[in-house]
C-alpha positions in Angstrom: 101.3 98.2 44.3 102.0 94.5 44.8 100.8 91.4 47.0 104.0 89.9 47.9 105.1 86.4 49.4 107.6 84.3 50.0 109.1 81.2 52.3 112.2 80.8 53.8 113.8 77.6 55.2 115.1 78.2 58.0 117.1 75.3 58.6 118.7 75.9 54.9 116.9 73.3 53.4 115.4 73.1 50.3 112.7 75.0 49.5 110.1 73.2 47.2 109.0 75.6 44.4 105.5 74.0 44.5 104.8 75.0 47.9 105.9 78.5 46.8 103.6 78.2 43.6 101.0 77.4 46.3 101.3 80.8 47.8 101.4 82.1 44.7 98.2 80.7 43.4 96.1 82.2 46.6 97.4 85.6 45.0 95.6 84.6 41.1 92.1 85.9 42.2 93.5 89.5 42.4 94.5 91.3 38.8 98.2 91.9 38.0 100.1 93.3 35.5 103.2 91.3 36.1 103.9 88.0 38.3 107.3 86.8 38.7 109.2 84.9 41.4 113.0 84.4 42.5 113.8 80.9 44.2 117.1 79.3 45.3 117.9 76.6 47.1 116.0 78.0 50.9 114.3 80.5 49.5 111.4 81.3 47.6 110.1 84.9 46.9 107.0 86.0 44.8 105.9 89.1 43.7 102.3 89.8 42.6 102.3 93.1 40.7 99.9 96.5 40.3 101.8 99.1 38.4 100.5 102.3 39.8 103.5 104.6 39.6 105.4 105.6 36.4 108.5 103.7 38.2 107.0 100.5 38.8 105.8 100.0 34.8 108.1 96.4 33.6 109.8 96.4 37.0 111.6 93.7 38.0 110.0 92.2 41.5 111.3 90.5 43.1 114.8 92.2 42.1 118.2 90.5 43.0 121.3 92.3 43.6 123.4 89.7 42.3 126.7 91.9 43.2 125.1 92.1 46.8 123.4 89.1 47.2 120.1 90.3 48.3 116.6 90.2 46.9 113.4 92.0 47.7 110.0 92.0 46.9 107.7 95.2 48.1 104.7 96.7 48.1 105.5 100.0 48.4 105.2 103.3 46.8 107.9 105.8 49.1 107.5 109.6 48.9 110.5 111.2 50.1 112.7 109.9 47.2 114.0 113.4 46.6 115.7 113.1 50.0 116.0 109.7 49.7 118.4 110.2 46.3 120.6 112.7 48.0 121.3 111.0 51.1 122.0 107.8 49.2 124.0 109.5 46.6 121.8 108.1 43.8 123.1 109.5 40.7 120.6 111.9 38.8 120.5 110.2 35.2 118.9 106.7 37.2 116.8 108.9 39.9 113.5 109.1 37.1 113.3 105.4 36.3 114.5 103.7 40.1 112.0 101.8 41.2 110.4 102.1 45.0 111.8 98.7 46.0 115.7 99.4 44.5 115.5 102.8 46.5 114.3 100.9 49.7 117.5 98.4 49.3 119.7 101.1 48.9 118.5 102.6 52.2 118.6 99.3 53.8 122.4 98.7 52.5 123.5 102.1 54.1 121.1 102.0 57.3 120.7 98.4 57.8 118.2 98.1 60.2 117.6 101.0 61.0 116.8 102.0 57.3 112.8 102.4 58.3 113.2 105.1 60.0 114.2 106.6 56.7 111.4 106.2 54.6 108.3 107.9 54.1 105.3 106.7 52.5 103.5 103.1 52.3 105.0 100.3 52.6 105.7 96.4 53.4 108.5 94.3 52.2 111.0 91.8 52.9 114.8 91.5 51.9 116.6 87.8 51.8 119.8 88.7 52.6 121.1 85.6 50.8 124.9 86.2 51.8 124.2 86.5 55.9 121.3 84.0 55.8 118.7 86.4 56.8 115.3 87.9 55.9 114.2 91.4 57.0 111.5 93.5 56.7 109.2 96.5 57.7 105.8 97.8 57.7 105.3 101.5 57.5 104.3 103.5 60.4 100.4 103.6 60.3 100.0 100.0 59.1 99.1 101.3 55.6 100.1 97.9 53.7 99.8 94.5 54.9 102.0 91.6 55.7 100.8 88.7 57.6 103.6 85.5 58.6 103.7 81.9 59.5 106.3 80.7 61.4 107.5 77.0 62.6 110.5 75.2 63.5 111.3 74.8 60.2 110.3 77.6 58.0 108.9 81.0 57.9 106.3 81.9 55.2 105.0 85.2 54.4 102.1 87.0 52.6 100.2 90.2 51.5 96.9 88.6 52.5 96.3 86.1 55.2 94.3 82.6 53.0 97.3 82.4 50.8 99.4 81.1 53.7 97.1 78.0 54.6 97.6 76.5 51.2 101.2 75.0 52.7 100.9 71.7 53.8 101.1 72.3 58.2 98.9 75.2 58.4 95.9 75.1 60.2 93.0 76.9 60.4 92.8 77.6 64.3 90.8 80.2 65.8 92.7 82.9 67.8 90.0 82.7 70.8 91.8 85.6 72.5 91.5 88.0 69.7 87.9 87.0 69.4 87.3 87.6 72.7 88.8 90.8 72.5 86.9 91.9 69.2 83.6 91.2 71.0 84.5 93.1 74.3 85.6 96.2 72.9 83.2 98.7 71.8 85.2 100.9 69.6 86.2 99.8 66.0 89.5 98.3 66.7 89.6 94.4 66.9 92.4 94.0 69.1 95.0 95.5 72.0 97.9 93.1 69.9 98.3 94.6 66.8 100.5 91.8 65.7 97.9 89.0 66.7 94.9 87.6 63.8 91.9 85.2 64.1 94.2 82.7 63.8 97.0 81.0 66.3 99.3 80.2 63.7 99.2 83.5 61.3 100.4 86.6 62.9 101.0 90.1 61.3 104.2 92.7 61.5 102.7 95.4 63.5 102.5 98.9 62.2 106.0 100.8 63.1 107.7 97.8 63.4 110.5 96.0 61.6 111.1 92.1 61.2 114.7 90.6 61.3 114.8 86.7 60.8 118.3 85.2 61.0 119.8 81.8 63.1 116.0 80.2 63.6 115.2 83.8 65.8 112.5 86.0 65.3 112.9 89.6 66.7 110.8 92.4 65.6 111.6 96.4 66.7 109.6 100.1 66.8 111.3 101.9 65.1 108.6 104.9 65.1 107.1 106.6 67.8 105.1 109.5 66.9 104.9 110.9 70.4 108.0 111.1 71.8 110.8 113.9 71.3 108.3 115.8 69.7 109.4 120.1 70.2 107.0 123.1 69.5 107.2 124.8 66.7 107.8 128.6 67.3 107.1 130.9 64.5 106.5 134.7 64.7 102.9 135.1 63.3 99.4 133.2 62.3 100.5 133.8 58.8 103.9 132.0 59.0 102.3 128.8 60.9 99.7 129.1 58.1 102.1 129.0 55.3 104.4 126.6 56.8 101.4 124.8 56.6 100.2 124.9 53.1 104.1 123.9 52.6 104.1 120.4 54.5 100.6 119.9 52.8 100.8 120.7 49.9 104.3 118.3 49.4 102.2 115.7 51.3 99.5 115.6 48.4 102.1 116.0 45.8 104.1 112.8 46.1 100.9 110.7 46.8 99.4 111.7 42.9 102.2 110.4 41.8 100.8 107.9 39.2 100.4 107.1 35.1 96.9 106.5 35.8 94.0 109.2 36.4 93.6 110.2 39.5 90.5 110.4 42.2 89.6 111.6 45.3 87.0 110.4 48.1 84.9 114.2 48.8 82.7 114.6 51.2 81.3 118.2 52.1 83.9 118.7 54.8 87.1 120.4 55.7 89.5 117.1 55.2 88.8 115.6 52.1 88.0 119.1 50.7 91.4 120.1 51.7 93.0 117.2 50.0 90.8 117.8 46.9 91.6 121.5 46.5 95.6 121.1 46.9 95.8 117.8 44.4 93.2 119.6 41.9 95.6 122.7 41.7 98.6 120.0 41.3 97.2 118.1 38.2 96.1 121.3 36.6 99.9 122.1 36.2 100.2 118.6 35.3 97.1 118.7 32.6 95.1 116.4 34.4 91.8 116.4 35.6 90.4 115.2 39.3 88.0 112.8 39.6 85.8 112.9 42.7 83.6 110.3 44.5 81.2 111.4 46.6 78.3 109.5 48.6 75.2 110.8 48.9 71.8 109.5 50.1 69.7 106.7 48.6 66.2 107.9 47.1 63.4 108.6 49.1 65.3 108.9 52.3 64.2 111.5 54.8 67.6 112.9 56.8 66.1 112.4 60.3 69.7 113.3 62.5 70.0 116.5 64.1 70.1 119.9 62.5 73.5 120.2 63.2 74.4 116.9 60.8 74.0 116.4 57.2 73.3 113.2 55.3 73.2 114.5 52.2 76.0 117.0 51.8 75.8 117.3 48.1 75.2 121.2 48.2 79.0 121.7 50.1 80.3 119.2 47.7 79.3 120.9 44.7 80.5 124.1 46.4 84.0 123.1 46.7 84.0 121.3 43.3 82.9 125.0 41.9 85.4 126.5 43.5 88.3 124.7 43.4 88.2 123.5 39.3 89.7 121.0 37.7 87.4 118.9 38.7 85.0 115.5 37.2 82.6 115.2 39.9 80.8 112.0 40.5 77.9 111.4 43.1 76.5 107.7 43.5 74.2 106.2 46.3 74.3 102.5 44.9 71.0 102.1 46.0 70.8 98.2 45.4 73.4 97.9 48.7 73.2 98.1 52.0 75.4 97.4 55.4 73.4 93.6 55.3 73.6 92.6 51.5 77.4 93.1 51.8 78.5 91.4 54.9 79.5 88.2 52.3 81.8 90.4 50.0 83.1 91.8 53.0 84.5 89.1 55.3 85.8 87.9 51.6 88.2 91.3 51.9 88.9 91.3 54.9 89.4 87.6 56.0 88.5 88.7 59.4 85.3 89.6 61.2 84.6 93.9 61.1 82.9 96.0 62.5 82.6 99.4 60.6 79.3 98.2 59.1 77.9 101.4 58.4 79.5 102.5 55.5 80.7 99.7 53.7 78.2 99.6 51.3 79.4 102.9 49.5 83.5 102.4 50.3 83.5 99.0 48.2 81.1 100.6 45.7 83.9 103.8 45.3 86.8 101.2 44.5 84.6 100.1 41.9 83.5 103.0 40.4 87.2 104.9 40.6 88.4 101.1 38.9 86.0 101.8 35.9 87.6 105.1 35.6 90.8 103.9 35.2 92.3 105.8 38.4 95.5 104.5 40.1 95.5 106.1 43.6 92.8 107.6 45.5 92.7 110.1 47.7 91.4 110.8 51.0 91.4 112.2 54.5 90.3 110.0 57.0 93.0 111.2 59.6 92.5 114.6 59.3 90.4 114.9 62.3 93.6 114.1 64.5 96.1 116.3 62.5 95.0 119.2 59.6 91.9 119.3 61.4 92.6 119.4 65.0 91.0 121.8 67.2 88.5 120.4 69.9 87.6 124.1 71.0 85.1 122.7 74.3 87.8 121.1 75.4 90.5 123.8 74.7 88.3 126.2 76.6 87.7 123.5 79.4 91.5 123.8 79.7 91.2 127.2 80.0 88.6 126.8 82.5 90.6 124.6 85.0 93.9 126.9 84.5 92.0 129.9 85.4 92.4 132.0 82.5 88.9 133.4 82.3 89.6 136.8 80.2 91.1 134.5 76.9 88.2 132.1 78.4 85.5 135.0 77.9 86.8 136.7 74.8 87.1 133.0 73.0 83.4 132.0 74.2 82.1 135.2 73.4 83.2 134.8 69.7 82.6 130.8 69.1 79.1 131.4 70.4 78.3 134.0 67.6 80.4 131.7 64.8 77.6 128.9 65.5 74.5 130.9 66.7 74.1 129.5 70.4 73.8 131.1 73.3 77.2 131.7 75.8 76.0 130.1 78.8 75.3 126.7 76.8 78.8 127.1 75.4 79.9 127.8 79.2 78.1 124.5 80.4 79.3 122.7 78.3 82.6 123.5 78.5 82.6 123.5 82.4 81.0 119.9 82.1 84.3 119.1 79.4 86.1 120.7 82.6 85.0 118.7 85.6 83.8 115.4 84.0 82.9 113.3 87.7 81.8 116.3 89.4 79.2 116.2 86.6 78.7 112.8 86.7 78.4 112.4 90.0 75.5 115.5 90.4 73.4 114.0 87.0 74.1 110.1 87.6 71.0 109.6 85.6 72.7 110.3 82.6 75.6 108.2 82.3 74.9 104.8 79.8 76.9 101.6 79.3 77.3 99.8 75.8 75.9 96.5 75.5 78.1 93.4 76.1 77.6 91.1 73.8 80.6 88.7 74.7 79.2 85.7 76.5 80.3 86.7 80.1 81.5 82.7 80.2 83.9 83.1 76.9 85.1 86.5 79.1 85.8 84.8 81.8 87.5 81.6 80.0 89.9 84.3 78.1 89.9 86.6 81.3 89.6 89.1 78.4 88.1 91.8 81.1 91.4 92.0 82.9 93.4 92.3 79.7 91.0 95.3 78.4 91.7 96.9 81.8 95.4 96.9 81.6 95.1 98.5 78.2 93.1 101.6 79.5 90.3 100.2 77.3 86.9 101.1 78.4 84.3 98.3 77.3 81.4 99.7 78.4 82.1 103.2 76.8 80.9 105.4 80.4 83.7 107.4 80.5 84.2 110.4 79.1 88.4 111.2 77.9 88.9 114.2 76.7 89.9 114.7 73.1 93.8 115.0 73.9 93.5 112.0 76.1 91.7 110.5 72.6 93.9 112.1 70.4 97.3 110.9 72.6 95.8 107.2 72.4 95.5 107.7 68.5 99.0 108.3 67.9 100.5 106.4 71.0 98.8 102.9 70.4 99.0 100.9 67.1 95.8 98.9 67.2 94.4 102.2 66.3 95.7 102.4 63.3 95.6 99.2 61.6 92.0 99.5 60.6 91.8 101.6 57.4 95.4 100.4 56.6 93.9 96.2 56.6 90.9 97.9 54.1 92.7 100.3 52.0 95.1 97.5 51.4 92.5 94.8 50.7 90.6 96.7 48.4 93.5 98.3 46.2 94.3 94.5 45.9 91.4 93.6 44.4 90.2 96.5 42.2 94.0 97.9 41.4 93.2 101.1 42.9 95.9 102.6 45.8 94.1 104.9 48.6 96.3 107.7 49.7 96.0 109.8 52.5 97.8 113.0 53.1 96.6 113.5 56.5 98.4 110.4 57.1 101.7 112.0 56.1 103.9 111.2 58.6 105.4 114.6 58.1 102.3 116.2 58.5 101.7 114.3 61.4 104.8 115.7 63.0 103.9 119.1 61.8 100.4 119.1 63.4 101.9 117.4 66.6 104.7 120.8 66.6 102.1 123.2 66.3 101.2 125.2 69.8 97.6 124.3 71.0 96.3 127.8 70.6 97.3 127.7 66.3 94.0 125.2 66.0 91.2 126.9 68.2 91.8 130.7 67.5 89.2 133.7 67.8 86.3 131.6 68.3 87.3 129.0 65.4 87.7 124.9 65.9 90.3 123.9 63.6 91.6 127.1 63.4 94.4 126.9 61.3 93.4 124.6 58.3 90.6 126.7 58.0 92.9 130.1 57.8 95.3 128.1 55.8 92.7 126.8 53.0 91.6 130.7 52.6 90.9 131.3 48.6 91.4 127.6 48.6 87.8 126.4 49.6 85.0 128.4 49.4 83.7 129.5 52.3 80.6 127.4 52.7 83.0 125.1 53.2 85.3 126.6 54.7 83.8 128.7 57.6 80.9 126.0 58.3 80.7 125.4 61.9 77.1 124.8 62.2 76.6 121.3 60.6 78.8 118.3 60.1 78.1 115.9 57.4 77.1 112.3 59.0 77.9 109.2 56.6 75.8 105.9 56.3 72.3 107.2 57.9 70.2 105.9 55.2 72.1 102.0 56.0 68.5 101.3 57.9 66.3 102.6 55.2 68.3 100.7 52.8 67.6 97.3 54.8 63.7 97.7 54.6 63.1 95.4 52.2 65.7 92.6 53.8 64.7 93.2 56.7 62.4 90.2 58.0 65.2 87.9 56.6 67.7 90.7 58.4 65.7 89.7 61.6 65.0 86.2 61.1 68.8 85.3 60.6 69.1 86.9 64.0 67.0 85.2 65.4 68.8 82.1 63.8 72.3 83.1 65.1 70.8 83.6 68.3 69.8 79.6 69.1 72.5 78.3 66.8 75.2 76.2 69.2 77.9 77.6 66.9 77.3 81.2 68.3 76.3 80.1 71.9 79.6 79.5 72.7 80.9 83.0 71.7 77.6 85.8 72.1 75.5 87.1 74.3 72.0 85.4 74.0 70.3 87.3 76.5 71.4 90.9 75.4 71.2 90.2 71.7 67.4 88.5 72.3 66.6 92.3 73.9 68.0 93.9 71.0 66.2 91.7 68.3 62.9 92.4 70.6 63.6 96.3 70.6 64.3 96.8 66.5 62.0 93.6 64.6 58.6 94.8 64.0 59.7 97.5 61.8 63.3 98.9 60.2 63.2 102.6 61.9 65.5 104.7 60.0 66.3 106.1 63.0 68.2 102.7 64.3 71.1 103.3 62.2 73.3 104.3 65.1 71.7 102.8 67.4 73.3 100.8 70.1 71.2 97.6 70.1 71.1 97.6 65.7 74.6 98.2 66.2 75.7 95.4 68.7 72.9 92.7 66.3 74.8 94.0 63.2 78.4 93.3 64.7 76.9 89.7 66.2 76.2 89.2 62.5 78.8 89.8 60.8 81.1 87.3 63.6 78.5 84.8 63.1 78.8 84.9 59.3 82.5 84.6 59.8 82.3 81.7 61.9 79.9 80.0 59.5 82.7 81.0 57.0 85.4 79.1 58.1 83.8 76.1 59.7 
């Protein structure tokens, strides 16, 4: 809703209102409806302002209690103000118009610090608590918003977005070698085990659940959410109560996050999450006489879907089903066929400011932003984090548990009835679930089959950072040969906050620049706690994975949708095709990177030459999850980045 900033002397000096302007100005390439700052004496505070919800329209930001002596600036939009009102006592004739950021000091001046704890939705701010001399602020749970700092002897500057920062006169631009090192080593899509570390030594970020307090020249930041821990079982008496309790948390989930004067749109793919999401917000608006818009991906021209029969690249047909079904509906379907993962690597590292690495579908997410801008909509929806919470329901692994506890009547009735849902013989169901079961015995009978990822840190630059060690400490596999099950997976996903930076960094970054807000009610952390109360045996049921949002979304979805357990849509596997005609200057710039000194220092040059050997003669569609394009593609993007910055 806003990029904020701010500085704060720490040493109660002056602030100079040119450095803040300095900040300020690194903010002007992003649109705004309002800009307005608050500066006295050691502080400086800026707020750069998108008015997405009806609240925020000619809000004040930063606002200053001058009764309490406090100012904040936010970028924030909460959901639980309904509670929030009654616990605080709000009074109902201001509840309509109170902005966010006054309803986040109001829990903050009856909670203190404490007051995150409190809040639900997205959110990043900071409060100058002028009176006691001292700045605090939080980041919500999941990382949703950004907030990146700078801190010296002297002063402590803050900022939405990371470039800003480096116009003050003292900040450098110094590479973060460890974080570096650990975004080459690890194979998975996170960048780092230190979710408050960057690229740079100088600028770190608050770390999702965690609060900042800044008072006296000390720095201390707290958890103050952990999603894991004192969580009980829900016990309800039937299918049909778990199922309406359910729609209940859901369907609240989707409410507050539509909240908007704009239009509204949705990401839809031809699956269970973002059909979900699309079907409850759809039947919201109609009450509300407003339309959905939906942006859905689909295939460039001419591509021929070469993945397995049990995935779907164009899943067009199960789009247009739910749109049918649900109503209330503009559907839209682009493939921007002009893009591809390599044409926007530039526009890219732009965003982000950082190196990535989820390559494969960037091409269409920026495009979507664009698209849902045109159209005017404030908040998008989606439902990236289904699979871990409405979703849920690994059934091989729930009946490999079954398997190793012995319980092989539920064992046979529940195989018997998930190998007719998909058409597949029981004994394959079996073997695969005793192979889920008894992962080394497996391994050690087919050693054959086991594969490593391709390392394309230079094993030098690992050993200089002794980044190896640090991975192994973490539990982080780099060479992707084990095999966790998907509650050891799922436990990482809710335990560790590297995890879920990523979407919250691009979701941020993007609404900045095209004014559009992506929302996620599978990211409710009510839901969350819902999904993580539920008993195990509520999400694989007679034979069905994801049992319960698929009882739950009867009559919702049709059941195309719905009861599909045969195929999975697979995103981004035309990002090959689309390269073909780039693709000799694709290679050639690989081949580049791959003698250039700048790069020596950091990659691989003997794995990365076997990779460019194995894809250059022609662009196989094929390659677009492939290992070796993958690990070249990554390479890329870094080396771009470097040549960025230096």
């Amino acid at each position: 809703m806003s990029a904020i900033a701010g500085i704060i002397h720490l040493r109660k000096e002056p602030v100079p209102f040119e450095h803040g302007r300095s900040i300020m100005k690194g903010l002007e390439k992003f649109p705004a409806d309002d800009i307005q700052v608050w500066h006295k004496h050691n502080a400086f505070i800026g707020n750069h302002a998108q008015w997405i919800t009806p609240e925020s329209v000619g809000e004040q930001q930063p606002f200053y209690d001058s009764e309490r002596q406090c100012v904040i600036t936010a970028d924030a939009i909460i959901d639980n103000r309904e509670e929030l009102f009654e616990k605080l006592q709000v009074e109902r004739s201001k509840q309509k118009h109170m902005p966010d950021s006054q309803l986040i000091l109001l829990a903050y001046y009856k909670w203190g610090e404490e007051s995150p704890k409190h809040l639900v939705g997205d959110f990043a701010y900071m409060i100058w608590d002028e009176r006691n001399q001292k700045l605090f602020g939080a980041r919500d749970f999941s990382g949703s918003r950004t907030l990146y700092y700078y801190k010296d002897d002297n002063r402590l500057a803050f900022c939405t977005t990371i470039m800003p920062l480096f116009n003050l006169p003292g900040v450098k631009k110094e590479l973060n070698e460890e974080w570096m090192a650990e975004f080459l080593a690890i194979p998975v899509n996170f960048e780092s085990v230190d979710p408050s570390s960057t690229t740079y030594k100088q600028i770190e970020q608050l770390a999702p659940s965690h609060s900042i307090s800044v008072k006296d020249e000390k720095v201390i930041l707290s958890r103050y959410c952990y999603l894991m821990e004192g969580n009980k079982e829900l016990k309800l008496k039937s299918d049909e109560e778990y199922e309406e309790a359910f729609r209940d948390v859901f369907q609240k989930a989707v409410k507050s996050r539509i909240r908007t004067q704009h239009s509204v749109g949705a990401h839809l793919s031809g699956g269970l999450d973002s059909g979900s999401v699309v079907s409850f917000a759809a039947k919201q608006l109609k009450q509300e006489n407003k339309k959905l818009n939906t942006f859905s991906y689909v295939p460039v021209k001419g591509f021929r879907d070469w993945t397995h029969k049990s995935r779907v690249a164009d899943e067009s047909t199960y789009v247009k089903a739910t749109v049918n079904h649900v109503g209330n509906i503009h559907d839209h379907y682009y493939s921007f066929s002009e893009r591809s993962p390599f044409t926007e690597i530039d526009d890219w590292l732009e965003t982000m400011e950082t190196p990535y690495k989820f390559f494969e579908n960037t091409f269409w997410l920026r495009g979507m932003y664009e698209k849902a801008q045109e159209k005017k909509v404030g908040v998008l929806l989606n439902g990236q984090r289904g699979n871990w919470t409405i979703s849920w329901g690994p059934v091989l692994d729930f009946y490999a548990d079954l398997f190793k506890k012995f319980r092989l009547i539920s064992l046979y009735q529940e195989m018997n009835q998930y190998s007719r849902n998909i058409g597949v013989q029981r004994s394959k169901v079996m073997a695969a679930a005793r192979k889920k079961a008894f992962p080394a015995l497996y391994k050690l009978i087919n050693p054959t089959e086991s594969f490593h990822f391709p390392m394309i840190i230079n094993p030098k630059f690992a050993k200089d950072t002794n980044v190896f060690l640090k991975l192994k400490e973490h539990g982080i596999d780099v060479s992707l040969s084990e095999s966790p099950s998907a509650y050891e997976v799922r436990d990482r996903q809710f335990r560790q906050l590297y995890y879920w930076s990523l979407t919250g960094t691009y979701g941020a970054k993007l609404s900045l620049r095209y004014s559009v807000w992506e929302r996620d009610p599978t990211n409710d952390l009510n839901v969350i706690k819902f999904c993580l109360s539920v008993p195990e045996e509520q999400f694989v049921r007679n034979g069905l994975d994801r049992a319960l949002v698929r009882r739950s979304t009867k009559e919702l979805l049709p059941d195309k949708v719905r009861m599909n357990m045969k195929s999975r849509g697979v995103q981004g596997a035309d990002g090959v095709y689309r390269m073909s005609a780039y693709w000799d200057t694709f290679i050639g710039e690989l081949e580049k990177m791959n003698e250039d000194p700048i790069s020596e220092y950091y990659l691989n040059q003997s794995v990365l030459k076997s990779a460019i050997e194995k894809i250059k003669n022609e662009p196989n569609s094929e390659y677009a999850f492939d290992f070796d394009f993958r690990i070249l593609m990554r390479s890329l993007i870094f080396y771009r980045y470097l040549k960025m910055i230096s």
